[in-house]
C-alpha positions in Angstrom: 25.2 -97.8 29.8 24.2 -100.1 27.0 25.0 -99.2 23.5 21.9 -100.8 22.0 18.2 -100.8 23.6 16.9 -103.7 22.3 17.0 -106.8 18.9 15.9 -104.0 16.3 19.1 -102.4 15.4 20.1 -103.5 12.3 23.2 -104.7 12.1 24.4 -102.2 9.8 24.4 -100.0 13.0 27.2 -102.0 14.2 29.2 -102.4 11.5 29.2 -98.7 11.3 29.6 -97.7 14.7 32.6 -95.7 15.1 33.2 -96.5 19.1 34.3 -99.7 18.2 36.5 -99.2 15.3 38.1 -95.9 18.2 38.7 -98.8 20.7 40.4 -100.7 17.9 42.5 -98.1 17.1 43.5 -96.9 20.6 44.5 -101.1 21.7 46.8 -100.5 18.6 47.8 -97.2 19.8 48.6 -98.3 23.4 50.4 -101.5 22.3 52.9 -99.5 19.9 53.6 -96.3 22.3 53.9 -98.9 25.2 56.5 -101.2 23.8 58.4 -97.9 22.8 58.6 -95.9 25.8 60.4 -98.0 28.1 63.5 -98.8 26.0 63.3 -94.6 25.3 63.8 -94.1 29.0 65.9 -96.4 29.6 68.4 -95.2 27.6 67.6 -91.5 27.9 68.2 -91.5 31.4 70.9 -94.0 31.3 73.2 -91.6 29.1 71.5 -88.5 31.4 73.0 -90.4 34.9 75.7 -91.7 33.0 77.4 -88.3 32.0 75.7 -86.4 35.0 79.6 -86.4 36.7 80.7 -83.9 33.8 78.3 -80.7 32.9 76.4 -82.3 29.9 74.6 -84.9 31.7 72.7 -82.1 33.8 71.2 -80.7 30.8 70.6 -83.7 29.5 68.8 -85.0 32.8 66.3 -81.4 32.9 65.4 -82.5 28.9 64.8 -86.3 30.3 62.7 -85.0 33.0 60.5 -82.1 30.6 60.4 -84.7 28.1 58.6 -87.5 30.4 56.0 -85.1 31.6 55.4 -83.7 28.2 55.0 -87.3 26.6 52.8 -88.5 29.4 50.4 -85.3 29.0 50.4 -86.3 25.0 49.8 -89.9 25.1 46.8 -88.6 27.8 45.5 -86.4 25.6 45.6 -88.8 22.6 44.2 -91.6 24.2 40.9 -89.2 25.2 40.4 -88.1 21.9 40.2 -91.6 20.3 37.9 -92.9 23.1 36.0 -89.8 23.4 36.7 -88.8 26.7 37.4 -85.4 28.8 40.8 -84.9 29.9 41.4 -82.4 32.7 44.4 -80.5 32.3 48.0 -81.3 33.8 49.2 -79.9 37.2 52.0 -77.8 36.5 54.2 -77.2 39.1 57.3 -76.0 37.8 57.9 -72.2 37.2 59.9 -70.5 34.1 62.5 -68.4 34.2 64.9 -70.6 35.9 68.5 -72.1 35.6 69.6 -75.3 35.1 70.2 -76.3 38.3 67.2 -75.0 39.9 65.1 -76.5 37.2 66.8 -79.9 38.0 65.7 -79.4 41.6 62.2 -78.6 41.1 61.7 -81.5 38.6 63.2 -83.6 41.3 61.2 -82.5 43.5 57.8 -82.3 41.9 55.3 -85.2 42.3 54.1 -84.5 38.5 57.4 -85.7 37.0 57.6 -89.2 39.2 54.2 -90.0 38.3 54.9 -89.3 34.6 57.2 -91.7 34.5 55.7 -93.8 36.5 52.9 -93.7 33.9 54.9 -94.2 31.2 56.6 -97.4 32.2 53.0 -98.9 33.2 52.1 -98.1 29.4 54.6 -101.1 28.7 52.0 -103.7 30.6 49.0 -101.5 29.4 50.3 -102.5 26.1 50.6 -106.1 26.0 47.1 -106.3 28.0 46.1 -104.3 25.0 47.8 -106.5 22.3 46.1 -109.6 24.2 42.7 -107.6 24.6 42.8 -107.3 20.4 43.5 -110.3 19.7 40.9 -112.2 21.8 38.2 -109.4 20.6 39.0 -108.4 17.1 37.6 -112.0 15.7 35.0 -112.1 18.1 33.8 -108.7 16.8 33.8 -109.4 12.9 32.0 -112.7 13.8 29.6 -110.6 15.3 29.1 -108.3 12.9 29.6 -110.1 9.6 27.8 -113.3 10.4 25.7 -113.6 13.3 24.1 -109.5 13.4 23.5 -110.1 9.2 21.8 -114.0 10.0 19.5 -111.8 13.1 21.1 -114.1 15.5 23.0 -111.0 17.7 22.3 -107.9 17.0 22.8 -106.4 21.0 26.4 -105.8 20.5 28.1 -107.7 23.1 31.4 -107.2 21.7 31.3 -104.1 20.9 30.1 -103.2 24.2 33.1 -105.5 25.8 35.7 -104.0 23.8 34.7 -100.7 24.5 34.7 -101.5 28.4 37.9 -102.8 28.0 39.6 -99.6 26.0 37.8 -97.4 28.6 39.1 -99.2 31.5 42.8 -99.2 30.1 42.7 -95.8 29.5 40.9 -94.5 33.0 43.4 -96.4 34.7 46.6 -95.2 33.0 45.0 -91.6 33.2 44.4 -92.1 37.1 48.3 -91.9 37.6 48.5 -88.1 36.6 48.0 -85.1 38.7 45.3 -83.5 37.1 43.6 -79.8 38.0 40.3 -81.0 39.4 38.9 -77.7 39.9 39.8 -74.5 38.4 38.6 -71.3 40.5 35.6 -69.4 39.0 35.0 -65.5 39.0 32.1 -64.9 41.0 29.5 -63.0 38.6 27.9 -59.4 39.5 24.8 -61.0 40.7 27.0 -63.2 42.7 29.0 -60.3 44.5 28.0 -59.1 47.9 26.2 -55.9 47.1 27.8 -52.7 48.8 26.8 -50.8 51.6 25.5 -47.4 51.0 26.7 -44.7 53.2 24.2 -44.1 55.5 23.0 -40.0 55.1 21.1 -39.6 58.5 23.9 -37.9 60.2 23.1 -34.3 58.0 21.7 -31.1 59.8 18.4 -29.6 58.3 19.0 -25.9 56.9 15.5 -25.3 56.1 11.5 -26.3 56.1 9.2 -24.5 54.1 6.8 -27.1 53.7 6.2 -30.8 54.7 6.8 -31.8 50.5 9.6 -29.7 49.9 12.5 -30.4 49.3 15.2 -29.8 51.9 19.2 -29.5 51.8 21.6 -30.7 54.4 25.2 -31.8 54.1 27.3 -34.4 55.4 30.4 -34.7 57.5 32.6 -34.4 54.3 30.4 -31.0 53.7 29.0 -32.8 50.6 25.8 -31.0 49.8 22.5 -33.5 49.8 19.0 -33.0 48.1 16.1 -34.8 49.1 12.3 -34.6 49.6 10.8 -34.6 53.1 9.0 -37.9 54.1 
């Protein structure tokens, strides 16, 4: 959707839009967390495999493991709040309360922890297609806003609107990698509930008529005494 209906925005609005400056910022952002995590797992779970013959690597590998996930899920989350954007939360698949080994098994095991890591070594080329995606836009944007929007000759935004693109689509593709909760079951509400059957109260014996408007008693299987009004 375009940022900017028409040629009358002044260009004050663009200098001051924030979208653009949150794209800016989240380029940088991917670039430097991108460039960082693959030498971080490389030698995380170097030493992990490394000492895994002797008892200390096994720890080692679980913390390697909980760590990925947990840095994937952050760098998610950070990424949506500088662009704005919903993130759904992380499937978790792993359940507490157990030991080492069987913690190693289930993150071995568990789709959530290869795709984390898989997402955090695509961050590396997320970052230099960020670092390029800067450096082409960031000059083309202050010409925008500094000299042509100020002179009236652009005023739509086009950069602003390309850079935002270009942060989005960075993002909604790294984000694509993670298992996410897509729908989280809802409590049906009272209104919603199937209403009860009533117990049906024809099966009583009449004790006794006086009239046709009286009222009459009579008493089911359970010898539960009813009151009603004769129809």
């Amino acid at each position: 959707m375009p940022m900017y209906e028409d040629d009358r925005q002044s260009w004050i609005d663009l200098a001051t839009d924030g979208r653009s400056y949150r794209s800016l910022l989240y380029l940088l952002w991917t670039f430097s967390t991108g460039f960082m995590y693959l030498p971080l797992l490389a030698a995380g779970f170097g030493m992990s495999f490394g000492l895994s013959f002797i008892l200390i690597g096994l720890p080692l590998l679980v913390l390697m493991f909980a760590g990925s996930r947990g840095l994937a899920d952050i760098d998610r989350k950070i990424g949506g709040v500088l662009l704005d954007k919903a993130t759904l939360p992380l499937i978790n698949d792993i359940p507490p309360g157990q030991s080492v080994f069987t913690r190693l098994g289930a993150y071995l095991t568990s789709a959530t922890t290869w795709l984390s890591i898989v997402y955090l070594l695509t961050r590396f080329a997320a970052g230099m297609l960020a670092l390029a995606v800067f450096n082409v836009m960031l000059p083309l944007f202050l010409i925008e806003i500094l000299i042509l929007a100020p002179l009236g000759i652009s005023r739509s935004g086009i950069t602003v609107q390309v850079l935002n693109a270009l942060a989005g689509s960075i993002h909604n593709f790294s984000a694509s990698l993670l298992p996410t909760v897509k729908d989280t079951p809802r409590r049906r509400s009272a209104s919603e509930r199937a209403p009860r059957e009533k117990p049906k109260r024809d099966d009583y014996e009449r004790l006794q008529v006086i009239d046709e408007d009286d009222p009459y008693y009579g008493f089911e299987d359970d010898e539960d005494i009813l009151r009603g009004a004769r129809r």
